[in-house]
N, C-alpha and C positions, 0 to 999 in steps of 0.2 A: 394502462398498467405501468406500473412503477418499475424503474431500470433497476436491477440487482447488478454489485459489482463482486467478482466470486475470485479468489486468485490464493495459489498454494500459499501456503505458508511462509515460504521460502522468500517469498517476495519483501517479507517485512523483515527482514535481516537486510535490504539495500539500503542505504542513504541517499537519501534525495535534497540534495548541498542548495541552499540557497530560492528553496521551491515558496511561492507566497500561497494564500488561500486560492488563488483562483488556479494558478500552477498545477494545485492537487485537484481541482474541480474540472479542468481538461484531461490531466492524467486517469482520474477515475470512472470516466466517461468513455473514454479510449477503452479500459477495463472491462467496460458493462456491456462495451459492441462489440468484443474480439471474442468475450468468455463463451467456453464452450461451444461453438463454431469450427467447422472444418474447414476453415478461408485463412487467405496467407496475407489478406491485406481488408479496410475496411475503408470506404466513401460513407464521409460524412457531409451532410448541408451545412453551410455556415449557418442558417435561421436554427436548426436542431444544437449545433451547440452553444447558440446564445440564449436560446431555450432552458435548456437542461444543467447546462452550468449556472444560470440566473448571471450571464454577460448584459450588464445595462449599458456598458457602451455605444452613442447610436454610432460613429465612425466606422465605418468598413475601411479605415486607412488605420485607424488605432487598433481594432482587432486582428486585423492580419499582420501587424506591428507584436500584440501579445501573444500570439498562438506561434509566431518567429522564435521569441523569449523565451516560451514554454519549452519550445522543442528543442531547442540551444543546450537547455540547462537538462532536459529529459537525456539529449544526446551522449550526456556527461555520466548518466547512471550507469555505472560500469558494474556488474556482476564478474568475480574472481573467483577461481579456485585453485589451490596453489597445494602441490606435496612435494617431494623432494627432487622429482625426476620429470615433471609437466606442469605449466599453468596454463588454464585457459580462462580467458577475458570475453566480456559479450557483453553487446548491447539490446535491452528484449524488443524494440523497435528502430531497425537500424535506417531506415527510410521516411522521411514525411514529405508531401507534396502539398503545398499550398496552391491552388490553383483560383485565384485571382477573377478572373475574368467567368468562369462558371460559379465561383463563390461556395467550392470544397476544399473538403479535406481529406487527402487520402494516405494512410498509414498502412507501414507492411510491419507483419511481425517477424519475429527470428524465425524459422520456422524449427531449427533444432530444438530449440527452446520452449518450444510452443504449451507442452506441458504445465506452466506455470497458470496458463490461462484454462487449458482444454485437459478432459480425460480426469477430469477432477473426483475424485470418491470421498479419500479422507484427507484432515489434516489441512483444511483450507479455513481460511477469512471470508467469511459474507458477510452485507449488511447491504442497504437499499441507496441508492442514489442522492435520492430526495434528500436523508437525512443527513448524508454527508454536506452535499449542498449547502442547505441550512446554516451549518458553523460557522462562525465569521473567521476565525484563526487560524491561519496555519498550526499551531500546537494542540488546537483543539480537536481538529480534523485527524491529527498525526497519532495523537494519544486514543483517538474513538476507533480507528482502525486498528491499532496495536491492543485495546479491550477486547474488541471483537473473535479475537481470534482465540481468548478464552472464555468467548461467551456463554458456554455449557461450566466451565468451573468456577467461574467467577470473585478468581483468580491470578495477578499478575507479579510476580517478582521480577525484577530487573536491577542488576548492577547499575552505579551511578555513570562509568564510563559508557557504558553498553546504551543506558537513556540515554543522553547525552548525544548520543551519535545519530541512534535513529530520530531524535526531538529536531535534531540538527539547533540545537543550544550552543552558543558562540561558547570557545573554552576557558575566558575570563570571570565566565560565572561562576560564582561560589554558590555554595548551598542556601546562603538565607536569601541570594536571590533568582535561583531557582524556582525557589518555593512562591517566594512573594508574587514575583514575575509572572510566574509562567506555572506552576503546578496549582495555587488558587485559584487564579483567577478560568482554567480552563475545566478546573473540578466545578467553578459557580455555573459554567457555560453548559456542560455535558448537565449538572443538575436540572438547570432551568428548562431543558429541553426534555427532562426526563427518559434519558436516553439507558443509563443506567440509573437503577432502585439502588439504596442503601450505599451509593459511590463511597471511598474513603482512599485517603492514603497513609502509610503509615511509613515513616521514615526508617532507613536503617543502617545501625552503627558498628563501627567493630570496635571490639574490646578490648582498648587497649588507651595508652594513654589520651586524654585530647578528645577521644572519642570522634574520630573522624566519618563523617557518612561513607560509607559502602553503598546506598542503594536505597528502590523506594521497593512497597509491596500495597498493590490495588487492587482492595477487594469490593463486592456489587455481588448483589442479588445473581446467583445465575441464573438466564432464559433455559425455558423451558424448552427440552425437545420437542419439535412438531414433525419431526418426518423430512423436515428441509431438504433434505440431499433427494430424497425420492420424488419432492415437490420440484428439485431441479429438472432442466430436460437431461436422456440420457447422454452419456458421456459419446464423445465422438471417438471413432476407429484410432487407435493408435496409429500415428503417421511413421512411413518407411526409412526411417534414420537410425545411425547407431544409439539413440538413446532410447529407442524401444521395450527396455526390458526397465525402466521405473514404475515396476508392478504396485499397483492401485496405491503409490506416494507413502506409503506407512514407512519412513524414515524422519530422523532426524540430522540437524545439516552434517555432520559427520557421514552419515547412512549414505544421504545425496552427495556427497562428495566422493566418496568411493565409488559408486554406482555411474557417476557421470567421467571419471578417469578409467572406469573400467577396469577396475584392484577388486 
């Protein structure tokens, strides 16, 4: 059976600085074995994720070399919240163990944190492994999980700064090559794989002199409701921390940020 990778919302407001295709193809494998699980840490085989990610390197000296890389740059995703009187900083897997000589991998999660992955109802990102796998591009992989998450409205407006950041688009880029770059050729990609029906983007300007872009707006056939959440396994016991009371996630990141400062 095919690996589902399931994680709040919340998660796709991080920036992942410098991440390549196979970067995301480690990270969201990590995702598919922690999700919804009442464990604080997970043992992977090396053969399962040169499997699963489609790792064609034969070197066991070059793989333990990228999954070093991976986790270097993973170590770097810093999740903030910041009000006038607290910030708090985290990292949602603050541990990894390469272990060499048995040829694993063992990861711990935050476990305050832990939410992001587990106790999931509403207001999450799903989609299957496999297909993430598949993408050749880091932009393409980046832009199919940021769809996804309005796969029932099918859907997406985003400010040009705001893409930009999660795309992780260098800031020299102007709009024509933007689009050239990196917003067609990843729209040909998501097409050819028919991952989304009727894909489009439609670009947006303000009005005003010059007509400068604001932003993009991507709409696609929405999927149909099937029940998913119910076809998920049930959610696991809320775990005994002060973040206890993020009752079944119905906020937005304003909502979550009040609720995790305790205002």
């Amino acid at each position: 059976m095919n690996e589902v990778v399931k994680y709040d919302n919340y998660m796709n407001n991080l920036k992942f600085t410098g991440f390549t295709a196979m970067d995301f193809n480690f990270f969201m494998l990590l995702c598919s074995k922690l999700r919804d699980k009442d464990i604080s840490k997970a043992i992977i085989p090396f053969s399962e994720l040169r499997e699963k990610t489609g790792y064609t390197q034969c070197s066991t000296k070059q793989f333990v070399s990228d999954l070093e890389r991976m986790n270097e740059k993973l170590m770097k995703v810093t999740c903030k919240l910041r009000t006038e009187k607290e910030i708090i900083m985290f990292v949602l897997f603050p541990t990894f163990r390469i272990d060499v000589d048995n040829q694993l991998l063992i990861v711990a999660v935050n476990k305050d944190f832990q939410f992001i992955l587990n106790e999931l109802v509403k207001n999450f990102t799903r989609f299957e492994l496999k297909d993430f796998i598949q993408l050749d591009s880091k932009y393409s992989k980046n832009l199919y999980r940021l769809l996804k998450q309005y796969r029932h409205t099918g859907r997406y407006e985003v400010a040009l700064e705001d893409f930009c950041l999660k795309m992780d688009i260098p800031k020299a880029y102007e709009n024509k090559r933007i689009m050239d770059d990196i917003i067609k050729p990843v729209l040909k990609e998501l097409k050819s794989k028919q991952y989304f029906q009727e894909l489009k983007c439609t670009v947006q300007y303000a009005r005003k002199r010059g007509r400068p872009v604001t932003g993009y707006t991507f709409t696609f056939r929405p999927e149909e409701r099937i029940n998913e959440e119910k076809k998920e396994e049930k959610p696991m016991k809320a775990s005994r921390n002060k973040f206890n009371n993020l009752e079944s996630h119905k906020y937005d990141y304003e909502e979550l940020e009040r609720k995790l400062l305790g205002h």
